[in-house]
N, C-alpha and C positions, 0 to 999 in steps of 0.2 A: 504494500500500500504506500501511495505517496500523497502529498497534498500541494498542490502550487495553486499561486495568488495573479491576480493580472500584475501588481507591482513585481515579483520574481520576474515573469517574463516580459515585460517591459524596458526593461536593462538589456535584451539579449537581441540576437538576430530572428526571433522569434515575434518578436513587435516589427510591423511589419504596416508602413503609411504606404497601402496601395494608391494613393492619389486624389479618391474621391471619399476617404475613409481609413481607416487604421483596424488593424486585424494584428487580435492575440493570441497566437498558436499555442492554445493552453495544450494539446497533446497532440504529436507531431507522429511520425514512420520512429524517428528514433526509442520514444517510448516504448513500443515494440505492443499495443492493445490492438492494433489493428483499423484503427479510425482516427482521425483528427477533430477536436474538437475546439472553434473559434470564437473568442468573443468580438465581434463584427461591427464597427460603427461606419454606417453608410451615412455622409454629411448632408445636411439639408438642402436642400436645391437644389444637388447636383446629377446626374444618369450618368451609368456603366452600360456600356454594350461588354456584357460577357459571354462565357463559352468554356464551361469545364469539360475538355474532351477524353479526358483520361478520369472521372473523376463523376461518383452519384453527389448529391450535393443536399441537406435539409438543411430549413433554415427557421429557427424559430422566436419567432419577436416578443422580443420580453419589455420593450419600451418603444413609446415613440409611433411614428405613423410615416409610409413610403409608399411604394408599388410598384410591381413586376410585370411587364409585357412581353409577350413571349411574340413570335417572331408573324405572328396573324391578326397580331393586332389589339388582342386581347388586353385589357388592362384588369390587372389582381389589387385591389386596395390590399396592404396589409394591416395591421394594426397592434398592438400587444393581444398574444393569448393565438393569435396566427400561427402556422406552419406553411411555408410552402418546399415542395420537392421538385428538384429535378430530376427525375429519373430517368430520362432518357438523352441525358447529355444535352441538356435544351439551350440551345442561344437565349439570349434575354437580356432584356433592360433592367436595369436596377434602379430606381430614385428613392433617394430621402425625401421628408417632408416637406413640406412648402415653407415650415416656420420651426421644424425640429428634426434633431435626426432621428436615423430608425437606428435602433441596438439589436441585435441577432446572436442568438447561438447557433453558429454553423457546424453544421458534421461534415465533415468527407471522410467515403469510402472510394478506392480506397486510402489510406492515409499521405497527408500530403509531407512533405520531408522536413514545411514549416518555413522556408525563406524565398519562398515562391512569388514573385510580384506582379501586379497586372499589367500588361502595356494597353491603356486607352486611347494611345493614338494605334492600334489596329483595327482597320475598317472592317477586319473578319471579328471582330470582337476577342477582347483578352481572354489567354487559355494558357492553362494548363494542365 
């Protein structure tokens, strides 16, 4: 058993300012459990075109207000007490709120190695 804090991983290459948000890879491929688990802040106003292609993705809002569009159009309000999954490796937009951001615990399967960064200027949307 171990116990780690976002302050622990905030000092490390594990804090991780993708751009539009900062991502705390509270458990990484190094741990060795089999899954990554993120604490995810997506900034207020801003949209990600992403694309985990190696990568299942749930994400679950514990604060805050965003939304996810997937690649037809659709728009997902999320909200606290939300889950949304990617299970099929889905492109998508990602926005914070209009006036807050959104907070997320992210999972990925399978685990991400933790120092992974997005690139936003790809017009295939960031991956990895």
């Amino acid at each position: 058993m171990f116990i780690r804090s976002l302050n622990d991983v905030e000092s490390t290459d594990r804090f991780v300012n993708w751009g539009n948000g900062t991502s705390h890879r509270l458990l990484t491929q190094q741990d060795g459990v089999g899954f990554t688990v993120c604490h995810t802040v997506v900034r207020a106003g801003t949209e990600s075109k992403l694309h985990y292609r190696n990568h299942l993705e749930a994400c679950y809002c514990i604060a805050g207000t965003g939304e996810v569009e997937d690649m037809n159009g659709n728009v997902y309000p999320i909200k606290t007490g939300d889950i949304y999954v990617l299970d099929k490796h889905d492109p998508h937009f990602l926005r914070g709120g209009q006036s807050e951001d959104l907070i997320l615990v992210s999972v990925f399967n399978p685990p991400l190695s933790g120092t992974e960064k997005h690139d936003l200027n790809n017009p295939e949307g960031s991956a990895y």
